[in-house]
BAFI-3210 file (N, C-alpha, C; in Angstrom, 3 decimals, decimal comma, padded with zeros to 6 digits):
// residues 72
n [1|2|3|4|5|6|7|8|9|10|11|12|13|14|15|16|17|18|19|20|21|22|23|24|25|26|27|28|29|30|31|32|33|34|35|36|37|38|39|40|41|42|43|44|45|46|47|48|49|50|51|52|53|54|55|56|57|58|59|60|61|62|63|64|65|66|67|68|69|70|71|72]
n.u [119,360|115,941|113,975|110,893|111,825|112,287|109,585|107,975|108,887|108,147|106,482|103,339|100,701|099,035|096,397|096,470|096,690|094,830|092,603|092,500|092,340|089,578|088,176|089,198|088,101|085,392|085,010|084,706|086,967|090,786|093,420|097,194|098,504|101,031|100,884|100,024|101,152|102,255|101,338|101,313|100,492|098,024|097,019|098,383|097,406|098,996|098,540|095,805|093,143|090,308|086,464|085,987|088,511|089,681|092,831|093,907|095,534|094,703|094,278|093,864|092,795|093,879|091,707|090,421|089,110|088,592|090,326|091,374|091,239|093,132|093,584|095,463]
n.v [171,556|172,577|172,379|172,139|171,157|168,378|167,491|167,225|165,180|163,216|160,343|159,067|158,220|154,744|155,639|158,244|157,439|156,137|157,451|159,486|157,128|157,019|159,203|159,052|157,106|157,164|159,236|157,612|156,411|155,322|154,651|154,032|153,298|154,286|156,433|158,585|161,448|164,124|167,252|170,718|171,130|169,322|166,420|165,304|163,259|161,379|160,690|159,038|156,991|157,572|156,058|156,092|156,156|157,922|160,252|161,746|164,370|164,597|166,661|167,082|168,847|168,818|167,603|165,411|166,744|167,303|169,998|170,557|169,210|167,930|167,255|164,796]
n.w [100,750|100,648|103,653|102,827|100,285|100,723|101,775|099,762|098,775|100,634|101,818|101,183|103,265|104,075|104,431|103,499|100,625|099,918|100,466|098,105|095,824|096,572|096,071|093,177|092,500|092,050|090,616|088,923|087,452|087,105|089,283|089,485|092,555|092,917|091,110|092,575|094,135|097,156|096,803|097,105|099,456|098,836|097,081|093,615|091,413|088,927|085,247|085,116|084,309|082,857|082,503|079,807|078,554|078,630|079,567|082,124|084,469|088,213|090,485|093,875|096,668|100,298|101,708|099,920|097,634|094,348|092,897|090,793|086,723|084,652|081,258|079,723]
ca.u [117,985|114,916|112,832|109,574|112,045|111,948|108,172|107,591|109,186|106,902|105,863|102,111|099,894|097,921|095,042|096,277|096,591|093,119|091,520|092,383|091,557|088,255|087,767|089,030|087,059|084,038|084,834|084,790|088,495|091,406|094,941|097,809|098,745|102,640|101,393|099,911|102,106|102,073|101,866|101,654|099,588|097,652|097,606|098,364|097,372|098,930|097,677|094,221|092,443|088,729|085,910|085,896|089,635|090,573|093,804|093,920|096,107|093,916|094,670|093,067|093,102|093,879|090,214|090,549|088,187|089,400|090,789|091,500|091,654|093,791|093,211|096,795]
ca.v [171,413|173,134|171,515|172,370|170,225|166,986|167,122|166,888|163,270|162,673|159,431|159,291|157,286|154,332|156,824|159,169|157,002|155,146|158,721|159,894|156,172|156,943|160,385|158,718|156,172|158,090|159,912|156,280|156,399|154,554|155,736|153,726|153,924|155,112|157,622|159,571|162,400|165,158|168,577|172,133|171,055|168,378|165,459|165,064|162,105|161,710|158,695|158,270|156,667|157,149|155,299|156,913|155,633|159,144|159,904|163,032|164,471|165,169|167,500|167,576|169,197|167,959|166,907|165,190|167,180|167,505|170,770|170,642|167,735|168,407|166,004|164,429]
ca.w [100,270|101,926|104,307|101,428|099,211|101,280|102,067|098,407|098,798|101,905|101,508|101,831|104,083|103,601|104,385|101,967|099,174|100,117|100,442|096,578|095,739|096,959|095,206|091,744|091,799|092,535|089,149|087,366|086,575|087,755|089,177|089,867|093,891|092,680|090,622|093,608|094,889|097,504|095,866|097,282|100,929|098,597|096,253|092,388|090,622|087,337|084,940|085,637|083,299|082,895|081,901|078,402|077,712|078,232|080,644|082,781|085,780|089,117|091,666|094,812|098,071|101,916|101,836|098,703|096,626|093,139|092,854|088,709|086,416|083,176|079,862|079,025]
c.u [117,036|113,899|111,079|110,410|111,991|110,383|107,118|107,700|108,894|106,521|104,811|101,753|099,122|096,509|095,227|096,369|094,825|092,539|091,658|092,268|089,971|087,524|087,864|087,973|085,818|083,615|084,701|085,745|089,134|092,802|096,025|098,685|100,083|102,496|100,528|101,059|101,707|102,302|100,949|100,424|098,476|098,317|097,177|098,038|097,880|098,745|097,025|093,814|090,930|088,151|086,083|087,668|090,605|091,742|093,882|094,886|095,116|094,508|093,559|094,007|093,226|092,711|090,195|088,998|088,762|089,040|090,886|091,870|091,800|094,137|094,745|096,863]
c.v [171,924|172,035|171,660|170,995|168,929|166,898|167,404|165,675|162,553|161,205|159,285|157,763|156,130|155,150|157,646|158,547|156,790|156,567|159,482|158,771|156,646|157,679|159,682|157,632|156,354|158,656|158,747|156,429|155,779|155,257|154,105|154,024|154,574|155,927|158,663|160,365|163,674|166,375|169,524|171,964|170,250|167,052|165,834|163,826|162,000|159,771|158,428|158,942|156,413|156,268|155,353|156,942|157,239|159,326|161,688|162,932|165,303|165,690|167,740|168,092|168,281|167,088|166,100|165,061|167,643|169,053|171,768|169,231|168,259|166,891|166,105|164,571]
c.w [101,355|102,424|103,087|100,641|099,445|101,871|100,649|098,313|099,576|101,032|102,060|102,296|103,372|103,535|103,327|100,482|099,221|099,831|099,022|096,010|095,636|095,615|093,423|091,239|091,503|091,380|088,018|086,602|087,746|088,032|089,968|091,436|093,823|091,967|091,643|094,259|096,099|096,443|096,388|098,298|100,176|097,692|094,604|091,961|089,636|086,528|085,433|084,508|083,845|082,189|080,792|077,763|077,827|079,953|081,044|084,006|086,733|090,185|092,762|096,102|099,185|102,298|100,973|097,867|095,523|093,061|090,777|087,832|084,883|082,354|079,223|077,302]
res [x|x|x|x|x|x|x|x|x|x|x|x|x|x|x|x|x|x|x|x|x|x|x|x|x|x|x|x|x|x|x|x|x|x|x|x|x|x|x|x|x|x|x|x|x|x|x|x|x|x|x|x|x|x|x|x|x|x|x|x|x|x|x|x|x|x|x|x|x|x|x|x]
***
């Protein structure tokens, strides 16, 4: 397995969870801290639920500035 393939299964930081925490909440939606993942030098969210009942996957960058947010 390539070193890329085990820093997919990085287990992130309290900081990095807390810091896409921040960002989702910011959008007035909610994410479960286990469905945060690393993905491709940032983070994925998947299952976050907004105010509006509706459920989307968020992608942000190292900064965690949402990147793209796709409607499940």
């Amino acid at each position: 397995m390539s070193a890329s393939a085990y820093a997919a299964d990085e287990a992130l930081t309290e900081q990095q969870i807390e810091g896409v925490q921040e960002t989702i909440r910011g959008m007035d939606c909610t994410v479960e801290d286990t469905n945060i993942e690393m993905e491709n030098g940032g983070y994925e969210a998947d299952d976050v639920i907004c105010k509006d009942d509706k459920k989307f996957d968020v992608y942000l960058d190292k900064d965690f500035k949402v990147t793209k947010k796709v409607k499940e």
